[in-house]
C-alpha positions in Angstrom: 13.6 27.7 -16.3 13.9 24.1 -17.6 16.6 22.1 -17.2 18.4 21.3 -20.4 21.3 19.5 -21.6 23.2 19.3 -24.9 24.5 16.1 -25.9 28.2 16.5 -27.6 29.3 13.0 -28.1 28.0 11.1 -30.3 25.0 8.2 -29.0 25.8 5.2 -28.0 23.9 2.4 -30.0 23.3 -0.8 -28.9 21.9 -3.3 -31.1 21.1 -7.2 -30.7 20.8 -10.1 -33.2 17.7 -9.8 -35.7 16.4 -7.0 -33.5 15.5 -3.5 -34.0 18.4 -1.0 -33.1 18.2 0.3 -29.7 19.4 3.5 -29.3 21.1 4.9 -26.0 22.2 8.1 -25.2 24.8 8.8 -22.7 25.8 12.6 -20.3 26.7 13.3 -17.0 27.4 9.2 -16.4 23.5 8.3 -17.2 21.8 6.9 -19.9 19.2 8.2 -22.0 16.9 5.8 -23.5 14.1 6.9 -25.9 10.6 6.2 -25.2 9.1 8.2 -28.2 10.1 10.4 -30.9 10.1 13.2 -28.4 10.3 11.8 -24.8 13.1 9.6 -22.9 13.6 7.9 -19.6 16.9 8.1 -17.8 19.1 5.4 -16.1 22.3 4.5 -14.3 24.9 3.6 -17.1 24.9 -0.4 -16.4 27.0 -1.9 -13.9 28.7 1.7 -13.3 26.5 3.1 -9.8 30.5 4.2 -8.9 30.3 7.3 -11.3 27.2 8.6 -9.4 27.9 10.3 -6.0 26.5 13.0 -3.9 23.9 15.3 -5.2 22.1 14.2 -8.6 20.0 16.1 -10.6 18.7 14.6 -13.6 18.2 16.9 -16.4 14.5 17.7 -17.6 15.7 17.9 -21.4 18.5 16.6 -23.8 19.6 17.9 -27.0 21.1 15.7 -29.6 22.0 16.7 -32.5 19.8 19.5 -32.7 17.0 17.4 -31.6 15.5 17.9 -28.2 13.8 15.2 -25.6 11.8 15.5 -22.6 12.9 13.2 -19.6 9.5 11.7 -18.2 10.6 8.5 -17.0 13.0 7.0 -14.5 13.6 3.5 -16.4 13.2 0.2 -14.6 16.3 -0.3 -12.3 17.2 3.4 -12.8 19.5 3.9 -10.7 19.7 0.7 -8.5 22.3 -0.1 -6.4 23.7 3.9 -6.6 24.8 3.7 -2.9 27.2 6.7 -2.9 24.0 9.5 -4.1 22.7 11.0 -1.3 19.8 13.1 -3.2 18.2 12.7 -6.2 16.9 16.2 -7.8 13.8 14.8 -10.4 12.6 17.2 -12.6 8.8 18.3 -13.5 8.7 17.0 -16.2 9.0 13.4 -14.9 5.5 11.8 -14.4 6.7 7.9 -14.2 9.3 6.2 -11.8 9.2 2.8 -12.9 9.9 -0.7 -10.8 12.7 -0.6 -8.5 13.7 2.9 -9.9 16.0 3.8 -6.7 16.0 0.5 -4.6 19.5 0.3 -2.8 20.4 3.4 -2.7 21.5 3.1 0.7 23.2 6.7 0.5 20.2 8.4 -0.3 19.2 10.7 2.9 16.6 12.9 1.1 14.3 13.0 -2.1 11.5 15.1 -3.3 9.4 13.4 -5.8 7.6 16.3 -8.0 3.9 16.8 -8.4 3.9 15.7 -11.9 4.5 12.1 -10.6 1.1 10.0 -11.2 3.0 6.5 -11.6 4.9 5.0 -8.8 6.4 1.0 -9.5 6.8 -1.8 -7.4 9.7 -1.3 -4.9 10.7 2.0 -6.3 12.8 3.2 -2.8 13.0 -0.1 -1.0 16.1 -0.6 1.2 17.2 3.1 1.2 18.8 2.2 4.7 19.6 6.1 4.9 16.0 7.5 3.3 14.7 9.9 6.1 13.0 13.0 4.3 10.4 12.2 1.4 8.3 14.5 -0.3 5.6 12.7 -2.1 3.5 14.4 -4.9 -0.3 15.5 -3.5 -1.8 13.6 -6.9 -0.7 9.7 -5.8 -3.5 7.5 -5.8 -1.6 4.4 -5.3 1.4 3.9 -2.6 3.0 0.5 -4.6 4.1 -2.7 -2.9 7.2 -2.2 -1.0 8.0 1.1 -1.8 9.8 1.8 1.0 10.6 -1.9 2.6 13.7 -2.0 4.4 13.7 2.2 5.0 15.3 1.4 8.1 16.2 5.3 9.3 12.4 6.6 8.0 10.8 7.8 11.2 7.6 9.1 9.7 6.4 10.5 6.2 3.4 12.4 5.0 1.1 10.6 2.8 -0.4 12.6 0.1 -4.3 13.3 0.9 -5.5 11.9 -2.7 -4.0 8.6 -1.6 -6.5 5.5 -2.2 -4.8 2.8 -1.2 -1.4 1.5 0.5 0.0 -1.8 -1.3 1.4 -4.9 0.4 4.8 -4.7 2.3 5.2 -0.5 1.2 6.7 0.0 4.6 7.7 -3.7 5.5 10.6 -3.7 8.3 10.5 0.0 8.7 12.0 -0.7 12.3 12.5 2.8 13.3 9.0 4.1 11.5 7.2 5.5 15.0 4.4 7.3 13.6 2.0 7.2 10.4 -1.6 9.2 9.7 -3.2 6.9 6.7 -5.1 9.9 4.9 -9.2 9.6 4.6 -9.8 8.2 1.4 -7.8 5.1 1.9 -10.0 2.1 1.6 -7.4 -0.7 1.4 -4.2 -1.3 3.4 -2.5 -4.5 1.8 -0.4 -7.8 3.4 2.2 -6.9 5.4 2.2 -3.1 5.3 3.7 -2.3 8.1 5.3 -5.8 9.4 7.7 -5.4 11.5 7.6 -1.8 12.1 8.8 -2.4 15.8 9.3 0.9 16.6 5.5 1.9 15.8 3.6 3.4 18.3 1.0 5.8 16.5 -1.3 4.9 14.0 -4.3 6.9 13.1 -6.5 5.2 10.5 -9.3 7.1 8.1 -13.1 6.2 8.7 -13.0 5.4 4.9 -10.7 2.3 5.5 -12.7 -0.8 4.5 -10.4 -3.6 4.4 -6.9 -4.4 6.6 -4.9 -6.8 5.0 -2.8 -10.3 6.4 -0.2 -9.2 8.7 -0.3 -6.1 8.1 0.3 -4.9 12.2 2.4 -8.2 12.7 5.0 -7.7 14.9 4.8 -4.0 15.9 5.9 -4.7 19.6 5.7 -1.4 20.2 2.3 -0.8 18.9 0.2 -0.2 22.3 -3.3 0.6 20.9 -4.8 1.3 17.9 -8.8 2.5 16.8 -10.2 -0.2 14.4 -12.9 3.2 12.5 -16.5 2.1 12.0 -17.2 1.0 8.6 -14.1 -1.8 8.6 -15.1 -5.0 6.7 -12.5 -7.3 6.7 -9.3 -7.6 9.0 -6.7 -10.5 7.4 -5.3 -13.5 8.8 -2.4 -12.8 12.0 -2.9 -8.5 11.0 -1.8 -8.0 14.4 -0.1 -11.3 15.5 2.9 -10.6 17.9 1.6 -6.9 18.9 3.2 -7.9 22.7 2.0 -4.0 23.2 -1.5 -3.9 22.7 -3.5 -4.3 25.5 -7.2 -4.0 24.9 -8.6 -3.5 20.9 -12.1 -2.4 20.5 -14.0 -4.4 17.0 -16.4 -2.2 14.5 -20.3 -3.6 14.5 -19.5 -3.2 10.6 -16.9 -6.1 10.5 -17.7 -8.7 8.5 -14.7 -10.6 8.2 -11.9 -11.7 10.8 -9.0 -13.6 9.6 -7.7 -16.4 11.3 -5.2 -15.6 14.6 -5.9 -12.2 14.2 -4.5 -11.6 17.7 -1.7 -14.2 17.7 1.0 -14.3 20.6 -0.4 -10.3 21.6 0.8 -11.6 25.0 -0.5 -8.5 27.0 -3.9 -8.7 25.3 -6.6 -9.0 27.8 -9.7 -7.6 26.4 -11.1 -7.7 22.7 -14.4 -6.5 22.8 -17.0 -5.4 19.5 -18.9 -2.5 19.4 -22.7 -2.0 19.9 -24.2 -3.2 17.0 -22.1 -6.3 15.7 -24.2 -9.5 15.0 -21.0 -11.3 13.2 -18.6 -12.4 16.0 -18.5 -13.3 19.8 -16.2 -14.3 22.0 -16.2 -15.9 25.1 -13.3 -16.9 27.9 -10.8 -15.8 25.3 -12.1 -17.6 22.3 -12.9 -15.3 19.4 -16.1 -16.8 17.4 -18.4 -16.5 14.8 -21.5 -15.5 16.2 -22.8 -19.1 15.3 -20.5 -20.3 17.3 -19.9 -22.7 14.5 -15.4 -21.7 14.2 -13.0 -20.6 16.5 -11.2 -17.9 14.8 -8.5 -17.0 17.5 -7.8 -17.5 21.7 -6.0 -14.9 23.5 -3.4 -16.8 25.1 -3.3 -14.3 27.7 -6.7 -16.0 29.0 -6.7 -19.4 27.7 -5.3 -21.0 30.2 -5.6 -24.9 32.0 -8.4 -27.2 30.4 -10.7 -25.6 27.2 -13.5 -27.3 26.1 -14.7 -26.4 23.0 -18.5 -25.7 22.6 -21.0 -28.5 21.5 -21.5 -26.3 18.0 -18.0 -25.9 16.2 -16.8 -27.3 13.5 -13.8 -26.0 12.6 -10.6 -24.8 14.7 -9.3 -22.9 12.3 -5.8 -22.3 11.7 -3.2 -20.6 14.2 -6.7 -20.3 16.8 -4.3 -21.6 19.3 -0.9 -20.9 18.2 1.6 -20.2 21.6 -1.2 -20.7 23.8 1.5 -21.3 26.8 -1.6 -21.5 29.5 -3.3 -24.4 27.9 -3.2 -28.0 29.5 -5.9 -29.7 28.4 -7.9 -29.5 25.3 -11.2 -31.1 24.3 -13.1 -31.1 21.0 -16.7 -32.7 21.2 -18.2 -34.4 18.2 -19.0 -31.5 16.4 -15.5 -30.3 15.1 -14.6 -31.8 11.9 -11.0 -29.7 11.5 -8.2 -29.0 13.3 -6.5 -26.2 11.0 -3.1 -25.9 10.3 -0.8 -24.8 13.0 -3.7 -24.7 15.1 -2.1 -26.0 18.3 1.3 -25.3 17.6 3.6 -24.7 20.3 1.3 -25.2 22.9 4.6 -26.1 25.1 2.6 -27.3 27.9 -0.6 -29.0 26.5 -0.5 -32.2 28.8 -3.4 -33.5 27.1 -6.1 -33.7 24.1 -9.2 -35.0 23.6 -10.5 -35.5 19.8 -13.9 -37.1 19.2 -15.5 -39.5 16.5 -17.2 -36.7 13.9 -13.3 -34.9 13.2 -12.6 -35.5 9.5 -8.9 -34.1 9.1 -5.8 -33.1 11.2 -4.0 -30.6 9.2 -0.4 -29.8 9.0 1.8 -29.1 12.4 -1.5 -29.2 14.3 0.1 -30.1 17.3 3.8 -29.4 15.8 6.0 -28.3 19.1 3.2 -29.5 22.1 6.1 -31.1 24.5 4.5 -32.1 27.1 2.3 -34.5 25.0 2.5 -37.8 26.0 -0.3 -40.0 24.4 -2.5 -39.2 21.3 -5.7 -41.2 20.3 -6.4 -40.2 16.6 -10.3 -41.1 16.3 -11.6 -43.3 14.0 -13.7 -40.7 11.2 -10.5 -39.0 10.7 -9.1 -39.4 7.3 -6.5 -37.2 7.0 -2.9 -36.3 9.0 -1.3 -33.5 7.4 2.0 -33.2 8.0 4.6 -32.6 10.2 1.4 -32.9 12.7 3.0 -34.3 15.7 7.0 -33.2 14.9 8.9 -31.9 18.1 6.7 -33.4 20.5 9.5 -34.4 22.5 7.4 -36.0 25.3 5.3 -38.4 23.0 5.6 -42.3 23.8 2.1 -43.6 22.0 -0.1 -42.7 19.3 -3.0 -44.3 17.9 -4.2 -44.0 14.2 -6.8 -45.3 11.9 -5.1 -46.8 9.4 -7.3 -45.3 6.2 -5.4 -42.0 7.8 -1.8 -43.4 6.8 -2.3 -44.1 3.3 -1.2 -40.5 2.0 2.7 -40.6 2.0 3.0 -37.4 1.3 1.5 -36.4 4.5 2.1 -39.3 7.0 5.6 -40.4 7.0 8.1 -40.0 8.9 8.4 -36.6 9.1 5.0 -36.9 10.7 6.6 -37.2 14.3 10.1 -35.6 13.4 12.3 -35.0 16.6 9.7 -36.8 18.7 11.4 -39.9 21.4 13.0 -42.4 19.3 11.3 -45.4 21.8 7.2 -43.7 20.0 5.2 -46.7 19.7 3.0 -46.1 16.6 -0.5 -47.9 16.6 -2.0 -48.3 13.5 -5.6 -49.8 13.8 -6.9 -51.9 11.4 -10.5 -52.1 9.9 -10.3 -55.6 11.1 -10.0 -54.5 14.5 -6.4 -55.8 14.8 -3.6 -53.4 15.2 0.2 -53.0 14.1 3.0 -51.2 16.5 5.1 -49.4 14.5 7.9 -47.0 14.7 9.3 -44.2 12.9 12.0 -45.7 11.1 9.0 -47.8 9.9 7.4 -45.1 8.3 7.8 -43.8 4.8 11.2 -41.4 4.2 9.8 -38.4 2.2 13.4 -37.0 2.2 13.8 -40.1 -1.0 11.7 -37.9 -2.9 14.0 -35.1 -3.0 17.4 -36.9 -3.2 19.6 -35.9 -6.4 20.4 -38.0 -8.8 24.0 -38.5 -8.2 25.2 -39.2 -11.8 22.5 -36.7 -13.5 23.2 -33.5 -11.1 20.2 -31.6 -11.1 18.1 -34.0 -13.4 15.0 -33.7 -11.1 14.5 -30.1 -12.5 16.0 -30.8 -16.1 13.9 -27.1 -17.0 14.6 -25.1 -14.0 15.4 -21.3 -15.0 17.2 -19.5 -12.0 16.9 -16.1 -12.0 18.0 -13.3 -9.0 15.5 -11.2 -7.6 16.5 -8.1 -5.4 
């Protein structure tokens, strides 16, 4: 029997200034808003989530004054913020739930979403803190970015089996999320998935899955394994970066693609090996490769350890490849390498030493950002480029030596170039001439003058700046 309701006062209209009359129909402390002569979509009366509390079912008709129409839509920020329901009761006759259609509903415990349901938006349950039974309809194709981000009580949920992909952050944070199947049929899981899902320990992934996204495993501590299916293409930059579970991961011959610091700070990983078959990658003492040996994708800072020389053929560290490799004292780079990515050293905390060779083009940003035990740094001659914030919070560093064609960008040498390093640093720029100036940090360029407020025009350096809250 369908769910009907019968309208008794009279609508509410809301109109604005040289625009066509809106019309909004209020029962039961919700608003009805048309969406065609026969069909409405239902909301939260604004600013008023205190009228709603407990149990809510939303009605699948309305009749106003003798006219009847069918509720197929929850309206964008539906009910947002309704923190006192604890269950929503949608009716059949629903088949959208638009963008952020119950985010913070931190009361909600329990929802059924009916199989009528084909459209799903953006953040549509996010930060239900309380969210721990979801029925999901069997025709979803699509699970939207950050559904359910911030469930932080959602254990596990069954994804529909028509299910073709998983957008970016849908279970982002789920901390206490400790099991998921993704059905076959998924080909795509997208950034950040399941970041931080720290309480994730089984993962069963679909032989059709063709492509893992950035970050998408980051930070599952608890993650211990996982089976990467034959037929996986691509796996994004850092997907499993700070899996401190994961001991040994096993590569598909069919990858084609490997981010950059795929493997990142997985501090108990001591083997990563690729199937029979692959002709893409290699990797040798803990240094993940192209099969060219022509980039150094990622090092397992579990084997990394005391001096690393790079092999004669790369020529490119790419970025992160080295990121919290504690182990590592000494690092050389032959001719060869042209760049060192960004981040690419970082917080190598007891990298004593470095060796970069004529043939390295650019330096980028916080290469060596956080190496402490640094104490002297020759920048070759061929290298144009310092990013920035290179050498900041090398606490240890008393000289470095720089071409000076790579100080002319501002914007990336200055003197946030060596923040927090020894105040005594003796900077040597080196002259085409072959003569040299000593210089030191208070010498360098302030970028912070570049941001500084006009003190009589407050906020004159973004005259046209619109501010507007996202949730």
């Amino acid at each position: 029997m369908k769910r009907m309701a019968t309208i008794l006062a009279a609508a509410a209209i809301v109109a604005s200034a040289g625009a066509q009359q809106d019309v909004v129909y209020t029962l039961n402390n919700m608003y009805f808003t048309p969406t065609s002569d026969s069909t409405v979509s239902v909301s939260k009366i604004k600013d008023r989530e205190d009228l709603l509390k407990g149990v809510v079912e939303i009605p699948s008709h309305i009749t106003v004054q003798g006219k009847t129409y069918t509720v197929t839509e929850v309206g964008k920020w539906g009910f947002f913020g309704c923190d006192e329901v604890t269950d929503f009761i949608i009716p059949s006759t629903v088949t959208k739930l638009d963008i952020w259609a119950f985010t913070r509903c931190s009361g909600l415990t329990k929802v059924t979403v009916p199989e009528s349901v084909s459209e799903i938006g953006y953040a549509a349950f996010e930060n239900c803190t309380r969210l721990t039974d979801i029925q999901l309809p069997s025709t979803l194709k699509v699970l939207p970015e950050r559904m359910f981000q911030d469930c932080e009580a959602m254990t596990t949920v069954k994804l529909p089996s028509t299910l073709r992909s998983i957008g970016p952050s849908a279970f982002y944070c789920c901390k206490n999320l400790t099991s998921i199947e993704v059905p076959e049929g998924v080909t795509a899981i997208g950034n950040y998935a399941f970041y931080v899902c720290e309480n994730l320990t089984d993962v069963k992934l679909p032989s059709s899955l063709r492509y893992i996204g950035d970050y998408v495993f980051g930070s599952c501590k608890s993650l211990t394994s996982i089976a990467l299916p034959e037929g996986l293409e691509s796996i994004g930059r850092q997907a499993f970066s700070y899996c401190r579970g994961l001991t040994s991961v096993v590569l598909p011959s069919t990858l084609s693609d490997l981010g950059s610091a795929a493997f990142m700070s997985c501090y108990n990983l001591t083997d990563v090996s690729f199937a029979p078959g692959n002709k893409t990658f290699d990797c040798q003492q803990g240094i993940i490769m192209d099969a060219e040996h022509t980039r150094v994708i990622t090092a397992l800072n579990t084997i990394v350890k005391g001096r690393c020389e790079i092999l004669p053929t790369v020529k490119r560290i790419e970025s992160h490849a080295f990121y919290d490799c504690q182990g590592l004292t000494e690092l050389v780079l032959p001719p060869s390498v042209e760049l060192l990515g960004f981040r690419s050293v970082h917080e190598c905390h007891n990298l004593q030493s470095v060796t970069m060779s004529e043939g390295l083009l650019v330096i980028e940003g916080e290469a060596f950002n956080g190496c402490r035990e640094l104490t002297s740094v020759y920048v070759p001659n061929s290298v144009k480029v310092i990013g920035a914030l290179s050498f900041a919070y090398c606490r240890k560093l008393e000289k470095v030596s720089v071409p000076e064609q790579a100080t002319a960008d501002r914007m990336n040498f200055n003197n946030k170039t060596f923040n927090e390093c020894p105040g005594n640093l003796e900077i040597i720029v080196r002259q085409p001439d072959g003569k040299e100036r000593v210089l030191k940090q208070e010498d360098l360029f302030d970028v912070t003058t570049l941001y500084r407020r006009d003190e009589h025009h407050p906020g004159s350096d973004f005259p046209d700046r619109k501010i507007r809250e996202i949730p």
